[in-house]
C-alpha positions as CSV (number, residue, x, y, z in Angstrom):
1,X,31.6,141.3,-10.3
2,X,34.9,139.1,-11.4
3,X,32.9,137.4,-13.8
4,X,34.9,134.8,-16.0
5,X,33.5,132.3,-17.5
6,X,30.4,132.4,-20.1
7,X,27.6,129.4,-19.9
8,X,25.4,129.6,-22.9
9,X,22.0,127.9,-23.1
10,X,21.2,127.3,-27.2
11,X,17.7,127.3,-28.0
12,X,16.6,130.8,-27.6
13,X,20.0,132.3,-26.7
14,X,22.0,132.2,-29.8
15,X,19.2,130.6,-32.3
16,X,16.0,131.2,-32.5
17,X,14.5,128.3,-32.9
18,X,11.8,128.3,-30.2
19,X,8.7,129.0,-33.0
20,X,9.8,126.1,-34.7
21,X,10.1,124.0,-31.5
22,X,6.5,125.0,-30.8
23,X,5.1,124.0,-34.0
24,X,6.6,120.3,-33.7
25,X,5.0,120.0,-29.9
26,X,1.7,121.2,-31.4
27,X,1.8,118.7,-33.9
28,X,3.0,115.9,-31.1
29,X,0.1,116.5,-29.0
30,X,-2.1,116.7,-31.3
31,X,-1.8,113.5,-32.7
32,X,-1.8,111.7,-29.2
33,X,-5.2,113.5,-28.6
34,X,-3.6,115.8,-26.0
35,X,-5.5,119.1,-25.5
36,X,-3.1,122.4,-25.2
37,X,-3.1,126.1,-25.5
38,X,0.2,128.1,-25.5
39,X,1.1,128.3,-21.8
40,X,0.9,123.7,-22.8
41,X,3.8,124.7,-25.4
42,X,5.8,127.4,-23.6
43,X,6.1,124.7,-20.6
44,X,8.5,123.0,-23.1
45,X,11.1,125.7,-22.8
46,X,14.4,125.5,-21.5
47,X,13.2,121.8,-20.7
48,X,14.0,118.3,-21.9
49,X,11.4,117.3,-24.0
50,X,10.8,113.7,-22.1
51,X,10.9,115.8,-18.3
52,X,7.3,117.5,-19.7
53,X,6.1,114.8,-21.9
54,X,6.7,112.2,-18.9
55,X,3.4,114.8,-17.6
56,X,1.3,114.8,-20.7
57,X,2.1,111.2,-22.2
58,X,2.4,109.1,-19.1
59,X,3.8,105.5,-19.8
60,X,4.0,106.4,-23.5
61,X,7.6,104.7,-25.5
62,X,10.2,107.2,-24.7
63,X,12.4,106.5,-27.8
64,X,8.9,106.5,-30.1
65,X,8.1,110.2,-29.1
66,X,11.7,111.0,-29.8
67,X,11.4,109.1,-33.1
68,X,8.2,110.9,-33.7
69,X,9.4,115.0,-33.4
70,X,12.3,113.8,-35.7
71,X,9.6,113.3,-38.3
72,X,8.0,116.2,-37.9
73,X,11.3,118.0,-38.1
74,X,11.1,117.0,-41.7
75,X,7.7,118.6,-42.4
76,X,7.7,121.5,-44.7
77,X,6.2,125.0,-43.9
78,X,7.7,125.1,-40.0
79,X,9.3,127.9,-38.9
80,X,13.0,128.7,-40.2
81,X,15.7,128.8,-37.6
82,X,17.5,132.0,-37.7
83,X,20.4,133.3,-35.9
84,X,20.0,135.3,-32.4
85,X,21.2,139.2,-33.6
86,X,24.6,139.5,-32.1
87,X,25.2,135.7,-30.8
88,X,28.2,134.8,-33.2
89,X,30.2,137.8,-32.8
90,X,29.9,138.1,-28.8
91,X,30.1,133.8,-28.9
92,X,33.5,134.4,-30.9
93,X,34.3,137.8,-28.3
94,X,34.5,135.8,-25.2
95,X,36.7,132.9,-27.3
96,X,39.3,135.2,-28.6
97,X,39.7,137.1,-24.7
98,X,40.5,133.4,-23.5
99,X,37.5,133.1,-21.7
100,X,36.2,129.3,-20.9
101,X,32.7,129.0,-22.4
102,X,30.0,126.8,-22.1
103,X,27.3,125.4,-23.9
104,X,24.3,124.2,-21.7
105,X,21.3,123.1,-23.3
106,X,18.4,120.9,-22.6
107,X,18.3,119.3,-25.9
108,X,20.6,116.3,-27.4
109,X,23.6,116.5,-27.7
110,X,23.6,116.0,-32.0
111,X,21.5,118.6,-31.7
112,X,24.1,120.8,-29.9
113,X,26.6,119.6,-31.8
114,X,25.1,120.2,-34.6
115,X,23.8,123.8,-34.2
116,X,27.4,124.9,-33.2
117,X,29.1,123.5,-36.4
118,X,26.4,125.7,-38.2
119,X,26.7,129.1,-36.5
120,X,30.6,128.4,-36.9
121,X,31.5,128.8,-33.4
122,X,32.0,125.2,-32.3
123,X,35.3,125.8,-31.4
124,X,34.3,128.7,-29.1
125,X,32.8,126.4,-26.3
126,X,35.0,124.1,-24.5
127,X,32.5,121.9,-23.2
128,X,29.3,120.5,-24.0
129,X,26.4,119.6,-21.1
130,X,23.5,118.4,-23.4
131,X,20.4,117.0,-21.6
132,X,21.3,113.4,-21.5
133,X,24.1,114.2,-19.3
134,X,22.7,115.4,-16.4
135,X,19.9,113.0,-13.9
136,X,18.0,116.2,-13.4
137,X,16.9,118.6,-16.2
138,X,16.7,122.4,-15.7
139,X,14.9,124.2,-13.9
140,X,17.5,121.6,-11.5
141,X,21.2,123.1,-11.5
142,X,22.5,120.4,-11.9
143,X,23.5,121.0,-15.9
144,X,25.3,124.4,-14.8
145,X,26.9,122.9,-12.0
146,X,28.4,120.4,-14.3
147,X,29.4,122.3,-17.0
148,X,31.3,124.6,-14.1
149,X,33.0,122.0,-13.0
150,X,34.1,120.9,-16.1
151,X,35.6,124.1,-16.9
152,X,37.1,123.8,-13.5
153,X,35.6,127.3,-12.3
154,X,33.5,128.0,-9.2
155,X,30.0,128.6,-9.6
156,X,30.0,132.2,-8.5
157,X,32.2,133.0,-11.3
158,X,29.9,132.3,-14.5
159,X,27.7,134.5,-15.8
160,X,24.8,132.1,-18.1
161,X,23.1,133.9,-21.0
162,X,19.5,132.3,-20.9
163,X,16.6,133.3,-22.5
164,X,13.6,130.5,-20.8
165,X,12.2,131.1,-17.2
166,X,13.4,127.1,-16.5
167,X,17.1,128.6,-17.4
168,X,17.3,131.4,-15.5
169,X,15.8,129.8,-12.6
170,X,18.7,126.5,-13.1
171,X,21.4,129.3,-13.3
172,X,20.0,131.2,-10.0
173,X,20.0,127.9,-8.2
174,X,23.2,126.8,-8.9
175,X,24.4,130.4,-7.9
176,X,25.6,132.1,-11.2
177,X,24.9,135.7,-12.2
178,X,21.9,135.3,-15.3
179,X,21.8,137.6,-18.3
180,X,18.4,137.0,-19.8
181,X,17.4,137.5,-23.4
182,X,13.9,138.3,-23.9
183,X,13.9,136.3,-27.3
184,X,11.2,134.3,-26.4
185,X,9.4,135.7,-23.1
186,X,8.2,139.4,-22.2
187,X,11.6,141.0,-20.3
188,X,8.7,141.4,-17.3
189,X,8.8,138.1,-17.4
190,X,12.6,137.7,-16.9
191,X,12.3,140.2,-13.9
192,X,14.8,137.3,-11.7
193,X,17.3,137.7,-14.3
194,X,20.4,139.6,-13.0
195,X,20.5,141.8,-16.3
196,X,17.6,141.4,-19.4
197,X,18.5,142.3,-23.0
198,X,16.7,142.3,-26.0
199,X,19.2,140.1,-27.8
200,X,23.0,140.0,-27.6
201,X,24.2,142.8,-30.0
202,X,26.0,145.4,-28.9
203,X,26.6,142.8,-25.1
204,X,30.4,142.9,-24.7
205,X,33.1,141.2,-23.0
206,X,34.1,140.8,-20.2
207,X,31.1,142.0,-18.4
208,X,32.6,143.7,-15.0
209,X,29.0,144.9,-13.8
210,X,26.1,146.9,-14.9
211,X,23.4,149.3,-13.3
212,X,20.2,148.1,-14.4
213,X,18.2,146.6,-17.3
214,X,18.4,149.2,-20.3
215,X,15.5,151.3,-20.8
């Protein structure tokens, strides 16, 4: 397929951090008397935060609900954040063949930032698009259009490792071939993915084409 450049999403794709995400939105609604059941918390993923809480919490203080998950970030007894299986060493693969990289994520860009600097691989991406610099949050294309221009390669030429059905819908509409990981969804869910994978171990570089999802 002359694939040759990687766009990453972050959340759900090389950490997983989704169960821990959950447990802060949980707490969030519940304490401005919003009623929700799981498919209420998996409509956060892949999203920004303020795109679904703009639904929920209409007219609410935008910076106060931001304010507000930062405290419950502190709370002890949420879910750890580990490591997707195989997302350092493929991260660091891509890097050392020369490959531009991406990261593409819906949350803030400290965030990004910071999650990088903590799997070590910070210096394996050569861009950033975090969700405050795009007008139009995914499922739009707008963040993988950008971070392909940035890299200064056409659209048709990234492949995007996502794992959240607004992701793989962003990196279908903005053309891009779309590896999902089911890290946080049933693969049947992922079924408009090009490829679907468990996680990323034993995913190599370059990917030149494939016959199917693995049994």
């Amino acid at each position: 397929m002359g694939l040759t450049a990687a766009l990453f999403d972050l959340d759900g794709t090389l950490i997983n951090s989704e169960a821990r995400s959950l447990a802060m939105w949980a707490l969030l609604l519940d304490n401005h008397g919003v009623e929700h059941d799981e498919n209420v918390l998996r409509g956060f993923m892949g999203r920004r935060v303020l795109d679904v809480l703009g639904g929920l919490l209409p007219g609410a203080d935008a910076q106060a609900l931001l304010a507000e998950i930062g405290d419950y970030a502190l709370r002890p007894g949420l879910p750890e954040i580990e490591i997707v299986p195989g997302a350092v060493d493929f991260v660091r693969s891509v890097a050392a063949a020369g490959a531009p990289a991406a990261l593409v994520t819906s949350a803030r860009r400290w965030w990004a930032e910071d999650r990088l600097g903590w799997l070590g691989v910070r210096d394996a991406v050569q861009t950033i698009v975090s969700g405050e610099d795009v007008t139009a949050g995914k499922p739009d294309p707008e963040a993988y259009l950008t971070a392909a221009a940035r890299l200064g390669v056409e659209p048709a030429d990234c492949v995007v490792f996502e794992d959240s059905l607004a992701g793989i819908a962003a990196a279908r509409a903005a053309g891009m071939t779309c590896v999902g990981l089911a890290t946080t969804h049933h693969p049947g869910e992922l079924a408009h993915a090009d490829l679907v994978v468990a996680d990323l171990t034993g995913v190599e570089w370059p990917i030149t084409g494939w016959s199917g999802p693995p049994a």
